[in-house]
C-alpha positions as CSV (number, residue, x, y, z in Angstrom):
1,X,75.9,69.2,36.9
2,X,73.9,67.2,34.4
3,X,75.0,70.1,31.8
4,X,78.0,69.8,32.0
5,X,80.3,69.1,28.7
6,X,82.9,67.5,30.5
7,X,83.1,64.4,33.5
8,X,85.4,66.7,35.2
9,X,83.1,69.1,35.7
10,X,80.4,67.3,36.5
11,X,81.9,65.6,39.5
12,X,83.2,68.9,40.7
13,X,79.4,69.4,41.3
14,X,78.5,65.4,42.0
15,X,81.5,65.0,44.6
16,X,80.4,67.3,47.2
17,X,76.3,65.4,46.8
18,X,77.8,62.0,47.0
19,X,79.8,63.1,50.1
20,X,76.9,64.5,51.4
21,X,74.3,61.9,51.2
22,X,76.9,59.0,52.0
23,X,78.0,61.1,55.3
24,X,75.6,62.7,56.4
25,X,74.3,61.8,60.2
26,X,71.1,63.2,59.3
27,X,69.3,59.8,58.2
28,X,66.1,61.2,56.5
29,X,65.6,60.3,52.5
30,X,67.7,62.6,50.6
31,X,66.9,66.4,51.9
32,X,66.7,69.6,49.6
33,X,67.3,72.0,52.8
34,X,70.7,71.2,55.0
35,X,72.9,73.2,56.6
36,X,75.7,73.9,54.0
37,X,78.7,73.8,56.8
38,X,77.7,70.7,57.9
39,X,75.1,69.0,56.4
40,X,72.7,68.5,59.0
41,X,69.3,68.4,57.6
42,X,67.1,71.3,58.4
43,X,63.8,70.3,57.1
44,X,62.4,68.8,53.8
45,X,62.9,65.5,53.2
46,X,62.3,62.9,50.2
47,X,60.7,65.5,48.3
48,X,60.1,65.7,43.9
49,X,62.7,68.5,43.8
50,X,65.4,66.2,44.4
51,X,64.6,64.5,41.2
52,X,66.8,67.1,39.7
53,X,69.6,65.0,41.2
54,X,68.9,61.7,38.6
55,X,68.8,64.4,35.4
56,X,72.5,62.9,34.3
57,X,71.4,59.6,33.8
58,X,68.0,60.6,32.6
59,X,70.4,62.5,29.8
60,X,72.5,59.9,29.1
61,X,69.7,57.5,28.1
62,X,68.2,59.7,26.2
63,X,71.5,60.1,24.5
64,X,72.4,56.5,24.2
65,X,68.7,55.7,23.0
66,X,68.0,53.4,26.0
């Protein structure tokens, strides 16, 4: 998502996370492993990975020199 040239396309892939994490009944910091169908966390929680998930913003302060 955070590659993508457009804000269209990014929240095409954003949408679905933000729907995820602010639905979820699961209430465990933000999980890498969920069931896909229904987001019910499997295991993994509040792990590094999901630092992948702030890589927008990280690009867009690099971009705006903040």
């Amino acid at each position: 998502a955070a590659m993508s040239s457009d804000l269209e396309t990014f929240k095409k892939f954003i949408d679905p996370l933000y729907k995820y994490i602010n639905e979820t009944t699961s209430r465990v910091p933000i999980s890498d492993w969920h069931h896909t169908d229904s987001g019910e966390w499997v295991g993994f929680k509040a792990r590094s990975v999901i630092g992948g998930y702030w890589m927008k913003v990280l690009a867009d302060k690099m971009l705006n020199n903040q």
